[in-house]
N, C-alpha and C positions, 0 to 999 in steps of 0.2 A: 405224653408230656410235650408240649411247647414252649420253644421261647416267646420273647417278648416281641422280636422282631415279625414272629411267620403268625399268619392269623390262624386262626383255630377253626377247621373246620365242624365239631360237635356246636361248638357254638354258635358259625354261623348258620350252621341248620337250624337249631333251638331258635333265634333270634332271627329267622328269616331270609337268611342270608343266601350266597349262593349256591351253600350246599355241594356236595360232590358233585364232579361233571360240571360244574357252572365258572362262568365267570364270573370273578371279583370287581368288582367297580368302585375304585376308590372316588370318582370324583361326582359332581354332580348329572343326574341324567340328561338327557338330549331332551325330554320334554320339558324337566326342567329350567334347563336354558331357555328353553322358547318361552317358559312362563315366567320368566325373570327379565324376559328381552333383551338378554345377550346371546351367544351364538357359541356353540360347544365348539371346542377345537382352538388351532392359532388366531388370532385376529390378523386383519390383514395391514398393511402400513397407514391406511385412508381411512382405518376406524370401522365406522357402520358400514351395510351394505351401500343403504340408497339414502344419496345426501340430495335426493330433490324436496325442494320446501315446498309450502303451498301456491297455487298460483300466484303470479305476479311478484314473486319472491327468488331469489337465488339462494344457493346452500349456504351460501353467507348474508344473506341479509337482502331488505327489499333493490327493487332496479333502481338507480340513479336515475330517474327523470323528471328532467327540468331541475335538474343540479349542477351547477358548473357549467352552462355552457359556453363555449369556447369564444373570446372577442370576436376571432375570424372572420366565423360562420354567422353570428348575430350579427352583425353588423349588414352586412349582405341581404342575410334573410329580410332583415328587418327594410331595406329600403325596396328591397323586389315587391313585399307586400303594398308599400308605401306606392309603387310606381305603377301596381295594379289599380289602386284601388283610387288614388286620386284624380284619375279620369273621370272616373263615376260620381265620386263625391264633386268635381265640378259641374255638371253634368244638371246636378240635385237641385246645387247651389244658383245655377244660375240658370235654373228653369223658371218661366213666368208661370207661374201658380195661378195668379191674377187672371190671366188673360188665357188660362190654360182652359175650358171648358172652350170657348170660343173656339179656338186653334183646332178642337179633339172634335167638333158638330160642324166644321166647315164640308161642303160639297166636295170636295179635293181628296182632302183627309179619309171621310169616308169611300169614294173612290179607288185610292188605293190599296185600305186597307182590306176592303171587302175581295180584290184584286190578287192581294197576297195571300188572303186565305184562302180560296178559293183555289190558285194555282201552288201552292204549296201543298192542299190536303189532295190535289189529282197527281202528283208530282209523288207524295206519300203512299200513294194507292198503288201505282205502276211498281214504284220500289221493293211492295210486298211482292205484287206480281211476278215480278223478275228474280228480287234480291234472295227471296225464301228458296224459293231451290238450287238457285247457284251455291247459295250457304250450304246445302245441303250438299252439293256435288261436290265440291271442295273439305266438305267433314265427314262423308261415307265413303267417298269412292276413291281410289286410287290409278293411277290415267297415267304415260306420261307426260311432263310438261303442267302437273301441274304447278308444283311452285312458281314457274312463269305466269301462269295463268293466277293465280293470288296476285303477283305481282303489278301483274296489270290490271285489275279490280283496284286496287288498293292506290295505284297511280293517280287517280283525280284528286285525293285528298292530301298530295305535295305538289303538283300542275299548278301552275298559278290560273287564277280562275278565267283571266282574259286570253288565255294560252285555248284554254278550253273552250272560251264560244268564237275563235276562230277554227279551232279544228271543227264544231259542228257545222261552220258556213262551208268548209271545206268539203265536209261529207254530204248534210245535209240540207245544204242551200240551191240555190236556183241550179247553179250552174256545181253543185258538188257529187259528188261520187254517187250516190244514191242518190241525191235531191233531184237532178235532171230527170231519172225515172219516175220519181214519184209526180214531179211536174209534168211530165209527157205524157206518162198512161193514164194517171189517175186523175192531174189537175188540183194533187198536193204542195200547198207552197206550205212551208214553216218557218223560214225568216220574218221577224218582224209581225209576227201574231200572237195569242194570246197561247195555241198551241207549243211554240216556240219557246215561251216563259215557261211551260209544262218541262218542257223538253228539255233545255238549259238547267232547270232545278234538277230533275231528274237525274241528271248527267255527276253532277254534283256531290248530290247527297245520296245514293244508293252505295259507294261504298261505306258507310256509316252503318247502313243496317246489314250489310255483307257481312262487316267485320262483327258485329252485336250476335248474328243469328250464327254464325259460324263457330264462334267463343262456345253458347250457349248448347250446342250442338255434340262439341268436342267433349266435352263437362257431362252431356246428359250419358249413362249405362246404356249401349249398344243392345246390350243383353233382351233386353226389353221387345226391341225391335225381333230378331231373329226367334225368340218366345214365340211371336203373332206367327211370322211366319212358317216356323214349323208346325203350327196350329192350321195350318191352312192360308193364311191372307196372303194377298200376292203384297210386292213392296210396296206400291200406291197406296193400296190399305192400310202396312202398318201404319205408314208415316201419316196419312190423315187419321187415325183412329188410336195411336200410340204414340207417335214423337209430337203432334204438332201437341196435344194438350202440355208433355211434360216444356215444351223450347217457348211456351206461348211468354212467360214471362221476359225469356231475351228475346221474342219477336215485341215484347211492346216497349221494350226500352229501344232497339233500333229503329221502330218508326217514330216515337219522337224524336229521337236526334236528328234522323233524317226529315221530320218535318220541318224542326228548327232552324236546321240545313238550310231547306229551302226557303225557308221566311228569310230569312238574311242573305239570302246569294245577287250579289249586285255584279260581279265580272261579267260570267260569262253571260247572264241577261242583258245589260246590255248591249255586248258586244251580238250577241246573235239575236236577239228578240228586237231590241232598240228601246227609244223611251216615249214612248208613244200616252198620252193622258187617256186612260179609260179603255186600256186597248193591252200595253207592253209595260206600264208606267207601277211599280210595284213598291214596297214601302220605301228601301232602302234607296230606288231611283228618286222616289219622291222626296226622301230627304237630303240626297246629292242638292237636287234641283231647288228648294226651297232653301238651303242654305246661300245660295246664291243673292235672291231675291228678299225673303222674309225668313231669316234665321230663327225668330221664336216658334214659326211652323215647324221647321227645322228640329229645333230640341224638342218640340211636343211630340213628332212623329217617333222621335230617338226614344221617350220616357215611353211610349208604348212598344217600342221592339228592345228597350231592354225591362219593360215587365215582362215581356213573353221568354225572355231567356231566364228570366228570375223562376218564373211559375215552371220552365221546364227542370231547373233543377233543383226544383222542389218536389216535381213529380218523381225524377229520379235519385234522389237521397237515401232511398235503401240500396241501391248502386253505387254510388260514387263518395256517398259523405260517411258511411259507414265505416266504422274503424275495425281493419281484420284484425 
């Protein structure tokens, strides 16, 4: 006989229950919690486990953007955009349209432009030359001195650029540190040639593609490479037959930039090449120079070197316009 209080075990045998030897479980079971989607036990003081919402949502509600922004910071924002971009839109405005075709088929025009492209795509070529495996020495190898040596790659692109084509007359002008050799032995001059415009670009724009193939380099799986070589290949190997296909993407965004580079470099061309018409005389020189004399030349040569900087970041807009 039982009370009322103590359960009865004939009964919970009959009716399933725990039966001798068993536990009694007065509450709901642990599977059952999970098919109810609460959680057996105490809760904790934060509620559910996991308060993350859906993307682009917080556990409280979606992200404030472009809500409330602050006078401050708009204000600011808004006229830095303003002081970019009124340049250009002057620029637009006060281009001859009219007389633009004329300006774009004169002998001059085409002279220099055929001039800058020309020395900016040999200017591009050496870059890969040089730039691809310094990139590579500075993201596989460990030396020391190298952060110095980054350091000084990376120097031309705070140098002001007239700083730069005196150091090359320094080194490599008639009477400069190498130059005297190369004019003695060889009967190599490079000031004031068309070589010299190579040369000066060069100088410029290679760490552009340093910094591009190095980023790209550091990002690509190692893994990859050492795979080949335990397979056999020596390291030449891998890296032509396993790194360059995966890095070829950040090798082709650092040679545009570095061609870019070079389309627009007027310091240090001047100062070390000169400006010579049909010889040293390059867009940007030619548009120094035609402002002088015939300013609408001037803006016409200007609406063709900033389409070419337009069309380059157009080409690289899965790089730079992309929203992480």
């Amino acid at each position: 006989m039982t009370t009322d209080d103590e359960p009865d075990p004939a009964a919970d045998t009959l009716e399933g229950g725990p039966g001798p030897g068993r536990v009694h479980k007065t509450g709901p079971s642990r599977r059952e919690g999970r098919r109810d989607g609460t959680r057996s036990g105490p809760r904790s003081s934060r509620g559910t486990r996991d308060k993350r919402g859906p993307r682009g949502r917080t556990p409280y509600g979606p992200y404030p953007r472009g809500r409330g922004v602050p006078l401050p910071l708009l204000l600011p924002a808004l006229l830095g955009l303003a002081f970019l971009l009124l340049p250009l839109l002057a620029l637009l405005v006060r281009a001859p349209w009219s007389a633009l075709p004329d300006q774009l088929t004169s002998a001059e025009v085409w002279q220099a432009l055929r001039l800058s492209l020309v020395c900016a795509t040999s200017a591009t070529l050496v870059c890969l030359v040089l730039g691809v495996p310094l990139a590579w020495l500075l993201a596989r190898t460990d030396f020391p001195g190298r952060g110095l040596v980054r350091a000084l790659v990376t120097l031309p692109l705070v140098l002001p650029p007239v700083v730069g084509g005196v150091a090359l007359l320094l080194a490599l002008g008639r009477n400069g540190i190498v130059g005297q050799w190369l004019d003695s032995w060889f009967g190599i001059t490079l000031p004031f040639t068309t070589t010299g415009v190579v040369v000066a670009e060069t100088f410029v724009a290679l760490p552009f593609l340093v910094i591009s193939v190095e980023g790209t380099l550091r990002a690509a799986d190692p893994r990859y490479e050492e795979a080949a070589t335990t397979l056999g290949a020596s390291r030449f190997t891998a890296f032509r037959r396993v790194t360059l296909p995966l890095i070829a993407p950040g090798i082709a965004a650092g040679a545009v930039l570095a061609w870019a580079r070079a389309l627009g470099e007027f310091g240090a061309t001047i100062t070390f090449a000169g400006n010579f018409p049909g010889r040293t005389q390059t867009m940007p020189l030619a548009v120094y120079l035609a402002l002088q004399n015939n300013p609408e030349a001037a803006i016409a040569l200007s609406l063709v070197l900033l389409t070419v900087s337009i069309a380059v970041l157009a080409g690289l807009r899965d790089r730079w316009m992309t929203p992480s």
